[in-house]
N, C-alpha and C positions, 0 to 999 in steps of 0.2 A: 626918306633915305634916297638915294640919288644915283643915275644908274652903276652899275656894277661891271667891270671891266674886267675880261677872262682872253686868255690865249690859248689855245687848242693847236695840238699837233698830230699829227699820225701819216704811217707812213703805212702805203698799201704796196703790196709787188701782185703781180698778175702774171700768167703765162706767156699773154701774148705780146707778139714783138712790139716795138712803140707806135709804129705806122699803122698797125690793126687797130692799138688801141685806138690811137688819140682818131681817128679815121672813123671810128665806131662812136666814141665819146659827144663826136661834132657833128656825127650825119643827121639828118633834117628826120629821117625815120624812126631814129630811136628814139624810148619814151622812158624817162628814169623811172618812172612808178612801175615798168616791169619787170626792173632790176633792183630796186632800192627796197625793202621790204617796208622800213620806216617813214618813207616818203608817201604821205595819203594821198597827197591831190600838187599837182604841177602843171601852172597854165604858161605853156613856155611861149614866148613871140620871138623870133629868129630874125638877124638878119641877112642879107648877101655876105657882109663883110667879118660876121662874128663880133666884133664891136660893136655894142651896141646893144647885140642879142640880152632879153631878160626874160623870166622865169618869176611866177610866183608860187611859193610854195607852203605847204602844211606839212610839217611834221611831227609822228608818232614818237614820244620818248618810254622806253619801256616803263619810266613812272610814274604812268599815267599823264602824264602834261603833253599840250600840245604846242608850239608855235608855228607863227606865219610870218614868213617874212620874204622881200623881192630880193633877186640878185639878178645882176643886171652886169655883162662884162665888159668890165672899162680895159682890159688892155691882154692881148694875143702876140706868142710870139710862136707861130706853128710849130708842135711836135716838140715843145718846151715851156712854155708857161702860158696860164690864162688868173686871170687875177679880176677878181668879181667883187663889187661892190653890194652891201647887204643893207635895205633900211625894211625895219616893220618890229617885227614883237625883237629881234635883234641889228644891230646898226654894228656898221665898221666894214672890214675886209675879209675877203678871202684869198690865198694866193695857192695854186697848184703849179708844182715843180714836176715836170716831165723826165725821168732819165731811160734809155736803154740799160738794160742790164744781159748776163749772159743768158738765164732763166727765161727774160722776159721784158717787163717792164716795174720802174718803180715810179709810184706819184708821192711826194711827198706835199701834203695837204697842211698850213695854217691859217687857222682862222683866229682876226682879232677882232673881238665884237664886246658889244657894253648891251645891256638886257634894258629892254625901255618900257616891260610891264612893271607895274608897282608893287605885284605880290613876290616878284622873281628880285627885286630892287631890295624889299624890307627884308625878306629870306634867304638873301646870300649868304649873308657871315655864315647861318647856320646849315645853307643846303648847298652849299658850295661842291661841297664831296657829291651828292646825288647827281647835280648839275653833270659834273664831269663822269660820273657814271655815265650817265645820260646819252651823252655825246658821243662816251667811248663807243659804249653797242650801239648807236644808232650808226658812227663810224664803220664797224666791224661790220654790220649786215649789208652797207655800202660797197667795202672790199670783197665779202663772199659772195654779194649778187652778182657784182658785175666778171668777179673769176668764172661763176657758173656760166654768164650768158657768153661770155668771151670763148670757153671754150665748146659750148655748144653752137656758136653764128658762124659762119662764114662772112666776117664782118668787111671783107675784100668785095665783096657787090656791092657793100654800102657808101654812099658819094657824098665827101665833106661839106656843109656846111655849118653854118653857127649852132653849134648844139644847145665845170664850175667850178686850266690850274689858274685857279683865279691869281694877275699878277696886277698889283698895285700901278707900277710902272710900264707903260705900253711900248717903251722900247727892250725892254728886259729881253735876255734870250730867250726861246722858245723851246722846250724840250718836247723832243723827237723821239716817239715813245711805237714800237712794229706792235702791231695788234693780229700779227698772224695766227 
């Protein structure tokens, strides 16, 4: 069977205003593995210009499975969108959308990737629903790490640089689903 192609969405808000986040998100000291509880192992390589910057990563899905896959960001538009390219155990896109809110911040997160292990290839039809479980919490413990460390840093000392429902059809809309 032959890969499997899935669209994920989720939308996180955070307290902090957009310039702390996205400023915290991209500085060269921060380590996702201290915020993302899901995230096991991330060998990030940075560049000057953010472009270019890649990341490889291992991730915890709460059932039990792991994946590995690079991202690597092809395109920045400061303090509004960064859009990461994904090849390894998942291939395709990632795109995060930056907005101010009055609260805080919101990121609205899609990712469109096709699965290119063969047990996750044969076992879609029937674990499709797990999959997107999967995703949701690993999603979720993304938003609540990163709200906890936002509002414990004074992330204003930290200095930018490069720091990221199965649908047939990959142009198909995307549902935008708050996992508050």
């Amino acid at each position: 069977m032959g890969p499997r192609r899935y669209v994920f969405g989720s939308r996180w808000r955070v307290a902090a205003p957009l310039d702390e986040t996205w400023t915290f998100l991209t500085s060269p000291g921060q380590r996702w593995v201290d915020w993302w509880p899901s995230l096991e192992t991330a060998d990030v390589r940075r560049t000057a210009e953010l472009v270019g910057s890649a990341a490889r990563c291992t991730w915890r899905s709460p059932a039990g499975y792991r994946l590995t896959f690079g991202l690597t960001l092809t395109e920045v538009e400061p303090s509004r969108l960064v859009v990461l390219a994904a090849d390894g155990d998942l291939t395709g896109t990632s795109t995060v959308l930056f907005a101010a809110e009055p609260e805080g911040t919101r990121l609205d997160i899609e990712l469109r990737v096709t699965t290119t292990r063969a047990w996750m290839n044969a076992a879609g039809p029937v674990l499709g629903p797990l999959f997107r479980y999967g995703h949701r919490a690993v999603m979720r413990h993304g938003e609540r790490g990163l709200r906890r460390v936002l509002a414990g840093s004074d992330v204003r000392d930290q200095r930018s640089a490069p720091g990221p429902s199965t649908v047939d059809d990959p142009g198909a809309p995307v549902k935008r689903e708050n996992y508050c």
